[in-house]
mmCIF file of the C-alpha atoms, coordinates in Angstrom:
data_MODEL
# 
_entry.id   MODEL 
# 
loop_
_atom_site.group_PDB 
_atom_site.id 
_atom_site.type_symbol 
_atom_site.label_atom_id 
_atom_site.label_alt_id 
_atom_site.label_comp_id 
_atom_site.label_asym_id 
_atom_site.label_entity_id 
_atom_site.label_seq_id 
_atom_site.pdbx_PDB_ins_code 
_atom_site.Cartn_x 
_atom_site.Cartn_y 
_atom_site.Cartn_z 
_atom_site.occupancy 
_atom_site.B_iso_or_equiv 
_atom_site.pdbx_formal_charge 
_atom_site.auth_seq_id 
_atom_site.auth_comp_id 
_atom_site.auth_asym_id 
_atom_site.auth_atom_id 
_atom_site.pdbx_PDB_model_num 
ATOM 1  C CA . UNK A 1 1  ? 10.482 -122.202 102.965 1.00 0.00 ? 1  UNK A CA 1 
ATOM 2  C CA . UNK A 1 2  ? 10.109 -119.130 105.071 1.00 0.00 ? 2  UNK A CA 1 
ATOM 3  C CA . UNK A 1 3  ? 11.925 -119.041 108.464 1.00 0.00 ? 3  UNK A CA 1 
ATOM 4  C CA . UNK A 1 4  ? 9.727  -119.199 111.969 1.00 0.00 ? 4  UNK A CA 1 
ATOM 5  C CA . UNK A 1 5  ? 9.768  -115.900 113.942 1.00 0.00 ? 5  UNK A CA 1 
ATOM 6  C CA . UNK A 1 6  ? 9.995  -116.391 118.289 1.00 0.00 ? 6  UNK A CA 1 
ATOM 7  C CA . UNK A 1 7  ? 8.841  -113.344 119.830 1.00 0.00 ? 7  UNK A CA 1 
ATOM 8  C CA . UNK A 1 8  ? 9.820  -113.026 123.464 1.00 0.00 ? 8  UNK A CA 1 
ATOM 9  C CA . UNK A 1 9  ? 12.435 -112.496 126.001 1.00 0.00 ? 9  UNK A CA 1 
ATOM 10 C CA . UNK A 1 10 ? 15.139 -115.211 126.764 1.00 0.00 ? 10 UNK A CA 1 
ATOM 11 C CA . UNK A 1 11 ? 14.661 -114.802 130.657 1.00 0.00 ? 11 UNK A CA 1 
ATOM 12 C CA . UNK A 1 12 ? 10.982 -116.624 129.538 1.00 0.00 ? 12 UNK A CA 1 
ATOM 13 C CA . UNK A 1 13 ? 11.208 -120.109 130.242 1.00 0.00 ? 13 UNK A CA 1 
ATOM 14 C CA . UNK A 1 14 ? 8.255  -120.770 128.138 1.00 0.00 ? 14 UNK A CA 1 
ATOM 15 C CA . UNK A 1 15 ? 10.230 -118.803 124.799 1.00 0.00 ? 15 UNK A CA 1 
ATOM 16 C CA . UNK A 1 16 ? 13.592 -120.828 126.021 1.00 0.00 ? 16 UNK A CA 1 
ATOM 17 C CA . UNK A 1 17 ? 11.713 -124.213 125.869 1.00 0.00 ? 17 UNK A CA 1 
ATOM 18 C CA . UNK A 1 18 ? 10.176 -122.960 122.537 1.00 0.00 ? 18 UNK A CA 1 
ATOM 19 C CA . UNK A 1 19 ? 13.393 -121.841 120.820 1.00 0.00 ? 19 UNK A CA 1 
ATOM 20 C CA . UNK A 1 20 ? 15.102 -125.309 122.601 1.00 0.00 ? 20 UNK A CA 1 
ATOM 21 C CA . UNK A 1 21 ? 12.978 -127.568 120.635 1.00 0.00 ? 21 UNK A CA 1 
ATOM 22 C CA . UNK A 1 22 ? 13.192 -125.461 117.646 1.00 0.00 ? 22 UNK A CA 1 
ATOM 23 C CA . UNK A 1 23 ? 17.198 -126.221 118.218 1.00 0.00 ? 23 UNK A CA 1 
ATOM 24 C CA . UNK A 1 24 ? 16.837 -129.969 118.517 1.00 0.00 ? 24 UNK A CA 1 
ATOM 25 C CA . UNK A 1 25 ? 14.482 -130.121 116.078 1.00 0.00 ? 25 UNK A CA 1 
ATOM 26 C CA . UNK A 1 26 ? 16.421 -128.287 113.408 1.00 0.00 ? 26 UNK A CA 1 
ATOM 27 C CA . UNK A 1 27 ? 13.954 -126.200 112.708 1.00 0.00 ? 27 UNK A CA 1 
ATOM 28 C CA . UNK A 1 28 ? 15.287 -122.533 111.224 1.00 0.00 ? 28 UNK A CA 1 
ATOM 29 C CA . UNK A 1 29 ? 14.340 -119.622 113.595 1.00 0.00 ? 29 UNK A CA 1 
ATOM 30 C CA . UNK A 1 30 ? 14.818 -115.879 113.855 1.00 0.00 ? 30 UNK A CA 1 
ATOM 31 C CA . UNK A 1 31 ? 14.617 -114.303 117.341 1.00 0.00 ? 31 UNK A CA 1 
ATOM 32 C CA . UNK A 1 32 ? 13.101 -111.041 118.073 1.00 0.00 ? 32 UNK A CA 1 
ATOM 33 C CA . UNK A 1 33 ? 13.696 -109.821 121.201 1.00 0.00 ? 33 UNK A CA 1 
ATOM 34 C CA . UNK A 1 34 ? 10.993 -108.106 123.287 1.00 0.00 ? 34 UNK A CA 1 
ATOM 35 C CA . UNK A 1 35 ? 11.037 -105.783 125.995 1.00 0.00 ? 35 UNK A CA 1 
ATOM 36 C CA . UNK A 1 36 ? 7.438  -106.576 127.554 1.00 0.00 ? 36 UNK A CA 1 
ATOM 37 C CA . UNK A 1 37 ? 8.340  -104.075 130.531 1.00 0.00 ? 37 UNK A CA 1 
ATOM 38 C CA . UNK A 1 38 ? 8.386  -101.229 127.575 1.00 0.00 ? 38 UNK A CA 1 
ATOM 39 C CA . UNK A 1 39 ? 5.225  -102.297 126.364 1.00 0.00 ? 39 UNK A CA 1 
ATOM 40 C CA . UNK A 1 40 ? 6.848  -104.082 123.463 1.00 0.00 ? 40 UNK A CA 1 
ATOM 41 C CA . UNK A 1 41 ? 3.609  -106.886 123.673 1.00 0.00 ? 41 UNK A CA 1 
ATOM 42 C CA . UNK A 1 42 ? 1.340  -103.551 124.380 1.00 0.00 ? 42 UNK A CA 1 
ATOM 43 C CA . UNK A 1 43 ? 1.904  -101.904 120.814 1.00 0.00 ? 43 UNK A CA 1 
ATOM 44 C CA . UNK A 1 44 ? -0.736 -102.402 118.398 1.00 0.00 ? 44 UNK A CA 1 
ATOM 45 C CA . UNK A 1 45 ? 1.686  -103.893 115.721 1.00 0.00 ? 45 UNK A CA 1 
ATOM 46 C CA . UNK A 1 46 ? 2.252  -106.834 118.080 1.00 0.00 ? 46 UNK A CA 1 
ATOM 47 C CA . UNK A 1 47 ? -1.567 -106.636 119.068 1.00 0.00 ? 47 UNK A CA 1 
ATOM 48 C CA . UNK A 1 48 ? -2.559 -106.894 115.714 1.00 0.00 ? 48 UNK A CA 1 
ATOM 49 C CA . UNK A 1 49 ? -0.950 -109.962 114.837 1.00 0.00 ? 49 UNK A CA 1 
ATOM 50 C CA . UNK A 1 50 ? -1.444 -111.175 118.859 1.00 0.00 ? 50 UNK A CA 1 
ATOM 51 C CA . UNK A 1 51 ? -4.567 -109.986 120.350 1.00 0.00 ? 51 UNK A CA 1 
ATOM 52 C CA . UNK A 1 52 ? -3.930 -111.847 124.076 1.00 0.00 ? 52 UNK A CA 1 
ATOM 53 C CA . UNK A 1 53 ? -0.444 -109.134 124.333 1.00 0.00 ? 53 UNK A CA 1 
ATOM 54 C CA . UNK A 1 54 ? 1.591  -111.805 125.632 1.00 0.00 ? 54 UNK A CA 1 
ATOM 55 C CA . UNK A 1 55 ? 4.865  -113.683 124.800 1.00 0.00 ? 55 UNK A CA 1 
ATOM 56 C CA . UNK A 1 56 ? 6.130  -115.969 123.902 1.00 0.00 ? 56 UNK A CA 1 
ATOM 57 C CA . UNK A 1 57 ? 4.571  -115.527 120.084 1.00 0.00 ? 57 UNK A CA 1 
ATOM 58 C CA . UNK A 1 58 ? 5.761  -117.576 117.042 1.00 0.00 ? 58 UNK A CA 1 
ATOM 59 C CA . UNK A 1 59 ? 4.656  -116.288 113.829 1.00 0.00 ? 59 UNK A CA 1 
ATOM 60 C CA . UNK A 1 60 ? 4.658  -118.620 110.251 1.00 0.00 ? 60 UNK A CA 1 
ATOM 61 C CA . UNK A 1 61 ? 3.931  -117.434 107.446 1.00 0.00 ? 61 UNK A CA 1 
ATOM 62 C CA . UNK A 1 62 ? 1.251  -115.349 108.002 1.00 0.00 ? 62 UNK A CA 1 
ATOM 63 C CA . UNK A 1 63 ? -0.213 -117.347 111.063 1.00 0.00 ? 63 UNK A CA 1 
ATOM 64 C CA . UNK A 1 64 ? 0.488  -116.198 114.234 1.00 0.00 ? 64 UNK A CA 1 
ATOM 65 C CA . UNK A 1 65 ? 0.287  -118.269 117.632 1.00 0.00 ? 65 UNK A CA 1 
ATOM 66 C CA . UNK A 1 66 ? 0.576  -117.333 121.439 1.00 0.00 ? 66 UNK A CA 1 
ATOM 67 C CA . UNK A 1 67 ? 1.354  -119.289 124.671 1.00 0.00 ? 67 UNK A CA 1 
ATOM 68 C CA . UNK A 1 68 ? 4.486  -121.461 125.182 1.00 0.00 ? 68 UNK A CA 1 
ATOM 69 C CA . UNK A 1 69 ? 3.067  -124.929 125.128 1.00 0.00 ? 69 UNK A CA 1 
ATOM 70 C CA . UNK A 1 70 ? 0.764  -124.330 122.078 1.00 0.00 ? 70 UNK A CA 1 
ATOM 71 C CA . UNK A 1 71 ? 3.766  -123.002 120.508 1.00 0.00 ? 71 UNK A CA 1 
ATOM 72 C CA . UNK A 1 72 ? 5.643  -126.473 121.048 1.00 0.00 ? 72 UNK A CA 1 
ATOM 73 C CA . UNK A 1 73 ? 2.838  -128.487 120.267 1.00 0.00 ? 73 UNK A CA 1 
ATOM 74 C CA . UNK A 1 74 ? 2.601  -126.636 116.628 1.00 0.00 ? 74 UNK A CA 1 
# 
């Protein structure tokens, strides 16, 4: 089973509701900590694998997802 991946930055309230229910829900996450002022969400790594630039981003696998509440409903 491979682990989830959270993109973002903590002082997101969209990425701390994400990685929240992640915690209740026992589901196994790594956190990787973006700096969205730098332009982390503006390189074209993280634009490859998230065309719309913006955090919070959960990646699975191989499939990637933006936006906080789509994130949560996945």
């Amino acid at each position: 089973m491979s682990v989830l991946k959270l993109y973002g930055h903590f002082v997101s309230q969209p990425l701390r509701s994400a990685a929240w229910l992640c915690k209740i829900g026992d589901v196994p996450f790594d956190f990787v900590k973006l700096e969205p002022m730098n332009g982390d969400t503006r390189s074209p790594e993280f634009k490859k694998k998230f065309p719309i630039a913006k955090s919070p981003a959960l990646e699975d696998n191989g499939f990637f997802l933006g936006e906080g509440s789509a994130i949560m409903q996945y």
